[in-house]
N, C-alpha and C positions, 0 to 999 in steps of 0.2 A: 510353177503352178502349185496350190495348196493341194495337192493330190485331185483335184474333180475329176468326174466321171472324159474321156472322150465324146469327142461327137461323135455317134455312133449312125450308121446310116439304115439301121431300122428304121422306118419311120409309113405315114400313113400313104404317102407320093412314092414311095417307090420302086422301080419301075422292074418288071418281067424278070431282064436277067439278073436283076440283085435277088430275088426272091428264089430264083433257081440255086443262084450258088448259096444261100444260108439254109444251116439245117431247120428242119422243119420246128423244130422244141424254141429257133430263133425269132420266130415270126408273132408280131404284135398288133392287134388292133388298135383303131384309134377311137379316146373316149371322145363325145361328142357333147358332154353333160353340159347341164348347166351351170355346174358348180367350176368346173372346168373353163369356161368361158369366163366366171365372177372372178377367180383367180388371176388369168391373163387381163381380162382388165386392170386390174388394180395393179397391178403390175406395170404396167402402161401407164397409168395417172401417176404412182408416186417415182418413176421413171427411175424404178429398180430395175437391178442385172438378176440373174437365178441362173445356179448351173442347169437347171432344166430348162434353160431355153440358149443360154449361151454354148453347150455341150449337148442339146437335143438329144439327152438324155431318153430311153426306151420305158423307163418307166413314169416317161411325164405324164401323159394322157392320165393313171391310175391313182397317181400320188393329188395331181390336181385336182379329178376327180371329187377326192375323198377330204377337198379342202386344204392340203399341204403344199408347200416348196420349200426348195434348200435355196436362203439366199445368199449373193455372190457379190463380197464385200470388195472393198481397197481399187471399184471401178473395175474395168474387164480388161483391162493390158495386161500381158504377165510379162512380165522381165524375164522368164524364161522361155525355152522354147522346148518341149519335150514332146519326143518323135512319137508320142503314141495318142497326144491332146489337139485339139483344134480351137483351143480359145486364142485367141489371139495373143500375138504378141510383141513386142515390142517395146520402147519409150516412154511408160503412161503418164497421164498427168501428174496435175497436183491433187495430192488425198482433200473428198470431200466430205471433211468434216460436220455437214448435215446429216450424210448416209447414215449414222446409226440412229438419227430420229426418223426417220423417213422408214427405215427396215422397222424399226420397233413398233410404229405408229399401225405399218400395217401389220404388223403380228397382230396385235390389238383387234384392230377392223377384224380379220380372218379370224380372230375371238382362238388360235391354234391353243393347243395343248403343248404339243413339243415342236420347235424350233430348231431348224438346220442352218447352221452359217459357214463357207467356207470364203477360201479368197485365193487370188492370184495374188503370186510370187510382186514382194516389192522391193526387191533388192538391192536398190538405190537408194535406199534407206536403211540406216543402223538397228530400229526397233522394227521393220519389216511391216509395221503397219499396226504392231502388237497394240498400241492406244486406242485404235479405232474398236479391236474387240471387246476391248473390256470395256467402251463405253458404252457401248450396243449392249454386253450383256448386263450392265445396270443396268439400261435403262428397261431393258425388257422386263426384269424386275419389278420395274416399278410400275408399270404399267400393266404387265398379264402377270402378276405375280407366284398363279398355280399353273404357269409354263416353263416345263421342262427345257432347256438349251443344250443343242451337243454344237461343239465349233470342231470343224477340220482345216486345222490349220497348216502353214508352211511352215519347213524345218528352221525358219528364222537364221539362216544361215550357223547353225547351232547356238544361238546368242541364249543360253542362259537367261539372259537379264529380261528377254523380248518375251519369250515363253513364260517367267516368275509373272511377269503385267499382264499376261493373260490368266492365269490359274488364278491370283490374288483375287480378281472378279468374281470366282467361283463356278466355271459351268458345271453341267452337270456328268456331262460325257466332254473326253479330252483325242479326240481321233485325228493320227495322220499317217495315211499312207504310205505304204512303201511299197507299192506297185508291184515290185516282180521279186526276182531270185538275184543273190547278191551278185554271182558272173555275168548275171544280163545286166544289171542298174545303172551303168556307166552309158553304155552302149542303147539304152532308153532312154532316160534323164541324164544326160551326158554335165548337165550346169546343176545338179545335184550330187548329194554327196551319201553313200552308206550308212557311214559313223555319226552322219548329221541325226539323219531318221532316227535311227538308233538312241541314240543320245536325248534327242526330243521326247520319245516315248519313254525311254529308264529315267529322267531327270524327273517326267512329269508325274511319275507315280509315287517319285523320291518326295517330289514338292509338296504332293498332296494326296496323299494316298487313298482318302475318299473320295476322289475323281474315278470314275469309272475311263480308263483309255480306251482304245480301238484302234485296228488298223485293218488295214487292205492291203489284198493281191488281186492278180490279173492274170488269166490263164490264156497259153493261147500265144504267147510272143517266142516262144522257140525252148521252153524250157521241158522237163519230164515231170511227170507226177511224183515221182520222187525230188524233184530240187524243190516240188512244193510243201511237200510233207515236210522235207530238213527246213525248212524256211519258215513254217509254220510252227517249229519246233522250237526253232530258235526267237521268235517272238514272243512264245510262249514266253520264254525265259527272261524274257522281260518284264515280266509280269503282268502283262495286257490283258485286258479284262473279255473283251468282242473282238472278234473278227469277220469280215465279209471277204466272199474269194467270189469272184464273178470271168465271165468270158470277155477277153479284149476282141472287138469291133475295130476295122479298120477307117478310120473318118474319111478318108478320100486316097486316091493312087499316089499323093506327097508323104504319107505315113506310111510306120511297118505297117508290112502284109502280117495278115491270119496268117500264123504255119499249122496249127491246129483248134479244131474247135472240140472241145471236152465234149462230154456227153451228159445227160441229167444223173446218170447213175456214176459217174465218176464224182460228180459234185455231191452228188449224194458220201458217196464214200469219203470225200475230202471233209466234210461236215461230221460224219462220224468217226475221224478220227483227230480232228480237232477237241472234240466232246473228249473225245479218252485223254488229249494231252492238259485239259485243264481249263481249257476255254468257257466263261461261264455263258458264253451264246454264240456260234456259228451262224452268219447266215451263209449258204454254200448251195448257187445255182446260177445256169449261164446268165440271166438278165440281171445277177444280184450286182446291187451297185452301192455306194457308201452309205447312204441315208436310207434307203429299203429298211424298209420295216423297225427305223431307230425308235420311234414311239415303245413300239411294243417292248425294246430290250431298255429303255431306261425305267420301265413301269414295271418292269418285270425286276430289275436288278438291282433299283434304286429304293430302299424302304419308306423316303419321305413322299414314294408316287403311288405305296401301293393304297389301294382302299382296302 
């Protein structure tokens, strides 16, 4: 999977005893807006995927809300299968090569400012899918041209070449995950690789330095506050620009259990000492998830978005 959020079983259905076992700071209403509903439609008619609906994402209700989605390229099969995701997986088709008129058209309609793209793993293929982003991000160009694009992509099986055909596009934010601490990574994304991520995010900033990078952790699968702090340390050092550290949700009794849920004040502390290591934005709280709040950090950090 391109790093997306799990399916998290917050949600507006559920029942007595899920509500008992999640700390109280985990509990989410559900928007009921209209804009909310304009979104899901459209969504529906141009018979697009969104990690907000394929990953039931906790901050769908808010994001949709306020007009936004992260869309979810390369069709919904992931060639992987990582024990902490609920997208599907398996076999997937053949890439469709409309998809990025289809995503771009409704950026347009949604009239958005900033743009979230991610995608499942395709690893039956040598470019990983790398063509289809960069066409999408022309074309959104051409089309909403004072909309900002972050893509979260997959570690391309470290292909160099797949990653260059995306940056050459130009996004604006380059984000991808690496979920946990390097002694858990195996034993999580067992069909991923370390040095892959790794090498994704130091290449990307080699490639294009004015790319703002990003990545992700996951609190919560068996590690300490310290393998996060060393983790977040060692990112640093990669020169990544954003980070987001949020709480792992257990999608159903087939994935890791919760061993721990952080607390808002540990998140808190993890966001303040990100800030000390160099980070030129933390986002760090249990419901933070990849695209939370990326508007705000490419307008804030990007000089062509400020006003």
């Amino acid at each position: 999977m391109a790093s997306t959020p799990t399916r998290y079983r917050i949600k507006s259905q559920e029942n007595n005893s899920d509500r008992k076992r999640l700390p109280p700071w985990l509990r989410v209403k559900f928007n009921n807006s209209q804009a909310f509903h304009e979104v899901d439609t459209l969504m529906q008619s141009q018979s697009l995927h969104t990690v907000c609906q394929e990953a039931l994402c906790p901050n769908r209700a808010e994001c949709w809300g306020d007009g936004t989605a992260t869309f979810l390229l390369l069709g919904d099969v992931c060639t992987r299968a990582c024990k902490f995701c609920d997208v599907k997986h398996g076999q997937p088709g053949a890439l469709d090569w409309n998809e990025p008129e289809r995503i771009a058209r409704s950026i347009q309609l949604m009239n958005l400012e900033h743009a979230v793209v991610t995608s499942v793993n395709r690893d039956e293929r040598r470019d990983g899918g790398a063509p289809i982003f960069a066409m999408l991000i022309r074309r959104i160009r051409e089309l909403q041209p004072n909309c900002s694009i972050e893509v979260l992509i997959p570690d391309f099986k470290g292909s160099l070449e797949a990653l260059k055909i995306v940056l050459d596009a130009q996004p604006d934010i380059l984000n991808h995950n690496l979920e946990t601490v390097p002694h858990l990574f195996k034993s999580i994304q067992p069909q991923s690789s370390y040095p892959a991520s790794r090498d994704t995010l130091v290449n990307a900033k080699k490639l294009q330095p004015e790319v703002l990078t990003k990545s992700g952790l996951m609190t919560g699968l068996g590690e300490t506050p310290q393998d996060i702090r060393e983790t977040m340390a060692e990112i640093r050092c990669w020169d990544v620009d954003i980070l987001t550290v949020g709480q792992y949700l257990q999608p159903s009794k087939n994935h890791l259990p919760v061993v721990r849920f952080y607390t808002p004040d540990e998140f808190e502390d993890l966001k303040n000492y990100g800030l000390d290591l160099g980070f030129k934005w933390v986002e760090s709280a249990p419901l933070v998830r990849s695209s939370y709040h990326a508007a705000e950090q490419v307008r804030a950090l990007n000089p062509r978005f400020r006003s």
